[in-house]
VOZA-924327 format. One line per field, with one value per residue (C-alpha): x, y, z; residue number from 0. Coordinates in Angstrom, 2 decimals. Layout:
BEGIN
u <- (X, ...) $
v <- (Y, ...) $
w <- (Z, ...) $
pator <- (NUM, ...) $
***
This chain:
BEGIN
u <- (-19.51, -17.88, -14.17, -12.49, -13.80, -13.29, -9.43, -8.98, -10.18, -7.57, -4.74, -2.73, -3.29, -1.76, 1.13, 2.28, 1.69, 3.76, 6.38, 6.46, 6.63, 9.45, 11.51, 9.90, 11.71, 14.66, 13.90, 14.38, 16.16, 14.38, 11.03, 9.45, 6.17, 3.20, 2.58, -1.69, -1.47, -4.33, -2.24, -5.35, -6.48, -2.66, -2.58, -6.26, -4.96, -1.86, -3.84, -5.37, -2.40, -0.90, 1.92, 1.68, 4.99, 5.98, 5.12, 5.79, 9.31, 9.34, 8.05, 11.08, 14.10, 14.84, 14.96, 13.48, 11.08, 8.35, 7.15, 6.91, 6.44, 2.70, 0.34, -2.30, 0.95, 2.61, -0.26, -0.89, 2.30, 2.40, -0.76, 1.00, 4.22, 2.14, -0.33, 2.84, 5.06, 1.33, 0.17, 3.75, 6.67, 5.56, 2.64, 5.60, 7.71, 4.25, 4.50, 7.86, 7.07, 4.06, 6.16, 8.58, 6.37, 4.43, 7.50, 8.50, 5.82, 5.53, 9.74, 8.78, 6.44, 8.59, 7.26, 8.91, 6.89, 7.68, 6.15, 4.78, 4.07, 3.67, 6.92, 8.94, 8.27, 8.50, 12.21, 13.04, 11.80, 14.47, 12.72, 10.93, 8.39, 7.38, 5.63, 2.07, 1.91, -1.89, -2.04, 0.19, 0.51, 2.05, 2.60, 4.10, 5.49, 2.21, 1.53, -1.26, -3.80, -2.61, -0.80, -4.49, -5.24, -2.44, -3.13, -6.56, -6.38, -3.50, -4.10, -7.88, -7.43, -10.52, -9.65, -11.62, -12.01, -14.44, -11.71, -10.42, -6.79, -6.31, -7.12, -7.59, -6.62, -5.89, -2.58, -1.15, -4.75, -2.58, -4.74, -2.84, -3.79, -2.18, -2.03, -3.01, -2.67, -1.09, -3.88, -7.90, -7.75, -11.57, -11.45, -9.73, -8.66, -4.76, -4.31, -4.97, -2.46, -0.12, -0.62, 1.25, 4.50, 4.27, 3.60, 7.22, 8.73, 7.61, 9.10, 12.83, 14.05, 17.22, 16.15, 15.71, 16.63, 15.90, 12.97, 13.08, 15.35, 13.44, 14.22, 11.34, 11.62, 11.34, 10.16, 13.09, 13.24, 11.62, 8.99, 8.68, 8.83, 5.97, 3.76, 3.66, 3.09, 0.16, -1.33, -1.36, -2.51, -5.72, -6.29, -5.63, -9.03, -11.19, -11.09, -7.90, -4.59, -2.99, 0.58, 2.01, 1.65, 3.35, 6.05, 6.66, 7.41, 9.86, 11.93, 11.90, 13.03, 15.54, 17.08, 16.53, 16.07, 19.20, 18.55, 15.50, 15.89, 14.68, 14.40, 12.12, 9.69, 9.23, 8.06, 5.80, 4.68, 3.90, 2.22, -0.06, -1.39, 0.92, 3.30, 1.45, 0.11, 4.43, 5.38, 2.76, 3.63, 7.00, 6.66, 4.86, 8.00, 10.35, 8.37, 6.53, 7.95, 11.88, 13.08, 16.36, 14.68, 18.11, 16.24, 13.70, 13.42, 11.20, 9.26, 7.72, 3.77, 1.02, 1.63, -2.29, -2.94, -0.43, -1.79, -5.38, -3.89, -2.17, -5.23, -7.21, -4.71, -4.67, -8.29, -10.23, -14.35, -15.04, -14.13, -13.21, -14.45, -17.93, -17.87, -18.38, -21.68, -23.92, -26.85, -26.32, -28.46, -26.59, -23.33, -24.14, -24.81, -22.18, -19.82, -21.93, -21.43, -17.66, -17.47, -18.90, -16.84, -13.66, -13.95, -10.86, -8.65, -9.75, -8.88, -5.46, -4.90, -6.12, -7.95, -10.75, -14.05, -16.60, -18.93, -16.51, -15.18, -18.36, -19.77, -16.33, -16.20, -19.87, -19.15, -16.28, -18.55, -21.11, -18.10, -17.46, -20.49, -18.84, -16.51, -19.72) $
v <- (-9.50, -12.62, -12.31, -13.72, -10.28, -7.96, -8.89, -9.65, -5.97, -5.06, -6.98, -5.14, -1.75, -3.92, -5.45, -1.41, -0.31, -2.53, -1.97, 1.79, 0.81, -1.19, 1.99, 4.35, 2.24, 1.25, -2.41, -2.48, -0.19, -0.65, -1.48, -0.88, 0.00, 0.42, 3.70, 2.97, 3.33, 4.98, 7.08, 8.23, 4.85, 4.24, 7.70, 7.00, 3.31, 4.85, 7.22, 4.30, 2.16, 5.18, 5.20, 8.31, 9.57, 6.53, 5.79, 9.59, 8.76, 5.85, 8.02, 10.96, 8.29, 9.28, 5.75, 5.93, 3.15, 5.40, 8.35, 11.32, 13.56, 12.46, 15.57, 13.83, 12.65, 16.10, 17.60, 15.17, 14.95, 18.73, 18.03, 14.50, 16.65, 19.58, 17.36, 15.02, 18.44, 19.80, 16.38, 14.44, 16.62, 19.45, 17.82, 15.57, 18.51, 19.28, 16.05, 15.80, 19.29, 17.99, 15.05, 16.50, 19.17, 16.59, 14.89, 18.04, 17.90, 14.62, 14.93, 17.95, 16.28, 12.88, 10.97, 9.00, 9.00, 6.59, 7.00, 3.90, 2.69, 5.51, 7.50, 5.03, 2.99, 6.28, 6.64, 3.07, 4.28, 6.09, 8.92, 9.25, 12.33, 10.09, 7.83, 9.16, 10.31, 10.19, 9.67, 9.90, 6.54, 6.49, 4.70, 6.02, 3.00, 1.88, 5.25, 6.46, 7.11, 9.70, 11.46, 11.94, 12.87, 15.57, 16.68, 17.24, 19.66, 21.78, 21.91, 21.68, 18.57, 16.48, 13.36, 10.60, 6.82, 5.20, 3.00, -0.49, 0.11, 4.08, 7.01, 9.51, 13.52, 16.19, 17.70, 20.54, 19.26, 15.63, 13.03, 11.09, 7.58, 7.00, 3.50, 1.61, -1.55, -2.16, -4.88, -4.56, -7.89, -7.98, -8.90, -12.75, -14.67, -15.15, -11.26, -10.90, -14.03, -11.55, -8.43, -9.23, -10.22, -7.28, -4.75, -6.72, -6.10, -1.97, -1.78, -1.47, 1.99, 1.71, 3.04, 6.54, 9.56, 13.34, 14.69, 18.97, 18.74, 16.44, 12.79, 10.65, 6.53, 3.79, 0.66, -2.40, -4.84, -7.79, -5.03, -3.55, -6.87, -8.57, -5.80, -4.98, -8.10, -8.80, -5.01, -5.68, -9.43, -7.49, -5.37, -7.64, -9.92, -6.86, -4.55, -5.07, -3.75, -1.99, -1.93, 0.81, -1.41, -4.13, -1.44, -0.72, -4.28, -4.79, -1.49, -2.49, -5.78, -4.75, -1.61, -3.59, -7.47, -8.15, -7.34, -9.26, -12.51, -15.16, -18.14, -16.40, -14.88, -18.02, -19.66, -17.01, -16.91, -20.45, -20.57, -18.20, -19.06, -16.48, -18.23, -18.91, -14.96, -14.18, -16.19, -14.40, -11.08, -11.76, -13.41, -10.54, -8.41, -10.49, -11.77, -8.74, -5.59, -6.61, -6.78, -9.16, -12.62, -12.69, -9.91, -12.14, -15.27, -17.36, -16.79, -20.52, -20.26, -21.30, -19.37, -19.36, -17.90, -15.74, -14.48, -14.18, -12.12, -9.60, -9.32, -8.37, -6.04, -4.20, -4.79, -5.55, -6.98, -3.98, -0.74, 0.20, 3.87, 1.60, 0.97, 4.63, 5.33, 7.24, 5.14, 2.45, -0.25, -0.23, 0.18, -2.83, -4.81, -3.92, -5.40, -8.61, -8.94, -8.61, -10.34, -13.42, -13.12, -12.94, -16.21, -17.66, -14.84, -15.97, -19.72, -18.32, -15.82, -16.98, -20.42, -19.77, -21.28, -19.20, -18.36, -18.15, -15.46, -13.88, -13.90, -12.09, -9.87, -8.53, -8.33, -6.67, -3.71, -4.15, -3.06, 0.21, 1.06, 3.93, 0.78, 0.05) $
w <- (-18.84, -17.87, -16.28, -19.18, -21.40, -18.54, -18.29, -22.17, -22.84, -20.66, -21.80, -24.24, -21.69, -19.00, -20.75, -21.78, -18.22, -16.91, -19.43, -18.77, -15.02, -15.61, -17.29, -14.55, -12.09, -13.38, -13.77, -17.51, -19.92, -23.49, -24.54, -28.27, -27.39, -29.99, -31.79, -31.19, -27.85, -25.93, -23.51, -22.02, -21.02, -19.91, -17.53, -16.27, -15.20, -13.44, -11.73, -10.21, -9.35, -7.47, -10.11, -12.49, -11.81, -12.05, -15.10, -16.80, -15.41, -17.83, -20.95, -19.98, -19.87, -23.53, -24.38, -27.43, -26.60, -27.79, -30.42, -28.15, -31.24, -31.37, -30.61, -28.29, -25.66, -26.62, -25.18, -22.22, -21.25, -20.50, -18.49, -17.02, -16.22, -13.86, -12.36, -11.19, -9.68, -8.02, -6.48, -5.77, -5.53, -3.88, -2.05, -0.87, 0.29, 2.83, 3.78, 4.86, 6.96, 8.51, 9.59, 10.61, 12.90, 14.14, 15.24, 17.06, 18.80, 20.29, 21.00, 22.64, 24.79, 25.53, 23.05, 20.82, 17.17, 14.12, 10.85, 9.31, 5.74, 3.91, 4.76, 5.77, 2.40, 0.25, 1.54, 0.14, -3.58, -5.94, -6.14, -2.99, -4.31, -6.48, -4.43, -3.08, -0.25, 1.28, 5.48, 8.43, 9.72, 13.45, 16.31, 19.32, 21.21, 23.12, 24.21, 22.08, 24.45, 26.65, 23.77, 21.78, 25.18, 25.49, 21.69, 22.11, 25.38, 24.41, 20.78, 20.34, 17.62, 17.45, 17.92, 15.78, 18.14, 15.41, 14.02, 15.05, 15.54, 15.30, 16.33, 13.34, 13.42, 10.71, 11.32, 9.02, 6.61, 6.54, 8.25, 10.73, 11.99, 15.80, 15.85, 19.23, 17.11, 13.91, 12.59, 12.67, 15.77, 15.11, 11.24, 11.60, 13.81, 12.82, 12.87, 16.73, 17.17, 15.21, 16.82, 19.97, 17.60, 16.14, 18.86, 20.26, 17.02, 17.44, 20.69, 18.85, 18.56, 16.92, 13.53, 12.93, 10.15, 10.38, 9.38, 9.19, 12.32, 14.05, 15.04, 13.35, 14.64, 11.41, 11.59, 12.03, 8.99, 10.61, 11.79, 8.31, 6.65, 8.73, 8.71, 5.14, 4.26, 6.89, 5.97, 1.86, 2.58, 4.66, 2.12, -0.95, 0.92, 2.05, -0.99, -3.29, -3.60, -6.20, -8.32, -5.26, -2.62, -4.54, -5.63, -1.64, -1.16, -3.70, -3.06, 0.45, 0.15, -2.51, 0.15, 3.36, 2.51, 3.83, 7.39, 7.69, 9.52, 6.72, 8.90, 11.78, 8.80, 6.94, 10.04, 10.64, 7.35, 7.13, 10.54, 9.95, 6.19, 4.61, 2.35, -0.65, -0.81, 0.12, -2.94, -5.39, -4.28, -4.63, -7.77, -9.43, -8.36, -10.20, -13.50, -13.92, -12.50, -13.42, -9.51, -9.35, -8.09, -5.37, -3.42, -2.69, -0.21, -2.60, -5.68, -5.88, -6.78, -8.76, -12.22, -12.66, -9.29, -9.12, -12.89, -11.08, -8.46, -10.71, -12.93, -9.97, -8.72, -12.49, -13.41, -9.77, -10.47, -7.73, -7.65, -4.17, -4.71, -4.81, -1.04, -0.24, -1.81, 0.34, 0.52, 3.52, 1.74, -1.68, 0.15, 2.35, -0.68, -2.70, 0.26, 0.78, -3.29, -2.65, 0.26, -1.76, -5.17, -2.44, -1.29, -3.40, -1.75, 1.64, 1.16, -0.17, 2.64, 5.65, 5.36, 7.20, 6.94, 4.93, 7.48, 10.18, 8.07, 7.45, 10.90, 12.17, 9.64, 10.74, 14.45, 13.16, 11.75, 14.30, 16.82, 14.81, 12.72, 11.05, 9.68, 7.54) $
pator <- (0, 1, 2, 3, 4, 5, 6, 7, 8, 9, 10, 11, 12, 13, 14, 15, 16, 17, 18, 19, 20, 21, 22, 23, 24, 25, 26, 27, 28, 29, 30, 31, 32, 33, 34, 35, 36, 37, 38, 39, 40, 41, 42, 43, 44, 45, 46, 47, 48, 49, 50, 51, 52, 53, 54, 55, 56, 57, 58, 59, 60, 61, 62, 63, 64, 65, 66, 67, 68, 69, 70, 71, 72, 73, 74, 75, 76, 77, 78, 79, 80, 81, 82, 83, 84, 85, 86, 87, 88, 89, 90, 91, 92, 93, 94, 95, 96, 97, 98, 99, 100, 101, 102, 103, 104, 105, 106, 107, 108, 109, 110, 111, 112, 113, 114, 115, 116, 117, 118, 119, 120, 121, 122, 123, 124, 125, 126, 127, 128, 129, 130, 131, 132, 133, 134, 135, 136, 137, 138, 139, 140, 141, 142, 143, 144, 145, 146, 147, 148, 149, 150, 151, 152, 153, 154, 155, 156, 157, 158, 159, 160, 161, 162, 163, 164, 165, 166, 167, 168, 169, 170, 171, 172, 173, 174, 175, 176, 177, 178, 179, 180, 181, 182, 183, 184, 185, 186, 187, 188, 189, 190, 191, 192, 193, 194, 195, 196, 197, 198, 199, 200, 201, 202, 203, 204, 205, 206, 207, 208, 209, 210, 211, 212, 213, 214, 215, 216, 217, 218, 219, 220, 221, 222, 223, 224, 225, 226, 227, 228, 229, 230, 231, 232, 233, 234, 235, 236, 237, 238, 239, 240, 241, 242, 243, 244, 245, 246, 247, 248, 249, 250, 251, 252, 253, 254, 255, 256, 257, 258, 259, 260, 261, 262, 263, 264, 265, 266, 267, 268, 269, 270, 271, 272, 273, 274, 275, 276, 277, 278, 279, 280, 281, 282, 283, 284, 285, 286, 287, 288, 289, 290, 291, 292, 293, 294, 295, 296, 297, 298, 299, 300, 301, 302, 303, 304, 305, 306, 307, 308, 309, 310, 311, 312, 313, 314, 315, 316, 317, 318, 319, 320, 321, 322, 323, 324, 325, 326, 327, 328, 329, 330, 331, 332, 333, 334, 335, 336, 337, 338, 339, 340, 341, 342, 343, 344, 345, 346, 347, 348, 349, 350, 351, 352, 353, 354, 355, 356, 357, 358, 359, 360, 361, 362, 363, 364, 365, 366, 367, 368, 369, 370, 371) $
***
């Protein structure tokens, strides 16, 4: 199947979702949506995008935009409704107790710890439970190492050092990633130029909230702004990104845009090969998700490329899940395939010669097999 029938299969799906999205958020008010819908094609894509609650929050704003009479969504919704309490709201609930323990413990043991990404974005959304909530990303002002250290004797937690810029350990069954640096240095060349800048950025304490009774660090707005946009730009080239991570932008630049220093990013953007992936991003916030185009620096792009970019965030040629097969040589080849249909994103993202980028990316993996 060529890519012109993979994405025109998909559409009509897409153009729903992201109406539903739209309500779920709060981005748009009214949309008439078709009666011949195939809600279970529509909950199976939000599953993937991270965005089920989301997007049930969209079908329960009594909006009318859509027959909720009809027995197959009577039915699923039921289902929709449970699955979103079990695996968001009350998994979320853990989440903010494992947080907040494992910020007791590092407070108890002078160490300062502030959550990353996942938390810190999730506090930025509306409804915060309704974001997933998957690892514990940390970084403990440049003193990872003899903290693991400290963890490990008095607490018996395995500590995991196969990974470029973390440590990995299971706390309260969350894992946690205790980051020594907040980019993979080894995969380009631009992000080890960036790491210093940001490990600067880290160093400011001035932001924090409450976590269970416990005094949890968040990133600063320059900090946050920088990193997410270096972390999705990563992922968007390595193995895709989905409609979440895009969401997490948006609500942060929308809660905390105004803090960031616009001048200083752009000319870090722009330096280091960012701008035109910036632009998309925050394009697709504004002419497809609803977000206020004010909230955003700049939303000038290529329409076509920033259309290519959505359609491989909705409907991606791989399927991440792919890269995990348990067979080395098919999982090898399945990343050389990608690797070689990503080409365009790595002109757009970092510029970098083609075999430049494939020789790093190897010595990359040859550093930390398990990365393979």
């Amino acid at each position: 199947m060529n890519e012109g029938e993979r994405l025109g299969n998909y559409n009509t799906l897409h153009k729903t979702f992201l109406q539903v999205v739209r309500l779920g958020v709060g981005t748009s008010k009214d949309a008439r949506l078709s009666d011949d819908i195939d809600w279970v094609q529509l909950k199976a894509l939000a599953d993937v995008q991270g965005l089920s609650a989301v997007v049930l929050d969209g079908l329960c704003n009594d909006n009318g935009c859509v027959n909720l009479d009809l027995d197959i969504l009577k039915v699923l919704r039921l289902q929709w409704i449970g699955e979103v309490m079990q695996n968001y709201e009350k998994r979320y609930v853990e989440y903010e107790k494992a947080i907040g323990s494992l910020a007791g413990w590092y407070n108890a043991h002078g160490y300062k710890m502030m959550v990353l990404k996942g938390y810190a974005c999730s506090i930025n959304w509306p409804k915060p439970e309704h974001r997933p909530c998957g690892d514990i990303d940390i970084w403990l002002f440049g003193r990872q190492r003899d903290a693991d250290v400290i963890l490990e004797l008095e607490e018996g937690i395995k500590i995991d050092k196969a990974h470029h810029h973390h440590t990995v350990f299971y706390w309260r069954d969350f894992m946690v990633e205790n980051h020594y640096d907040f980019l993979n240095t080894f995969s380009n060349r631009t992000s080890s130029q960036l790491e210093p800048i940001l490990k600067e950025l880290a160093m400011d304490d001035t932001n924090s909230v409450e976590v269970n009774g416990e005094k949890v660090y968040l990133p600063s707005a320059n900090l946050n702004a920088l990193f997410l946009l270096r972390h999705m730009l990563m992922h968007f080239v390595a193995c895709g990104i989905n409609l979440r991570m895009i969401l997490d932008w948006a609500f942060f630049w929308e809660k905390e845009g105004k803090k960031v220093d616009k001048r200083w990013l752009k000319e870090i953007v722009d330096r280091y090969h960012m701008s035109a992936f910036f632009n998309i991003i925050n394009a697709i916030c504004v002419h497809d998700l609803g977000f206020d185009a004010s909230v955003f620096p700049s939303i000038q792009c290529d329409p076509e490329l920033k259309e290519k970019v959505l359609n491989d965030t909705l409907c991606p040629e791989y399927d991440w899940r792919d890269a995990h097969q348990r067979n080395l040589i098919k999982r090898i080849l399945f990343k050389y395939r990608r690797w070689r249909s990503g080409a365009w994103k790595r002109e757009l993202c970092y510029g970098e010669s083609h075999w430049v980028s494939f020789w790093t990316s190897v010595w990359s993996h040859l550093l930390k097999p398990a990365s393979i």
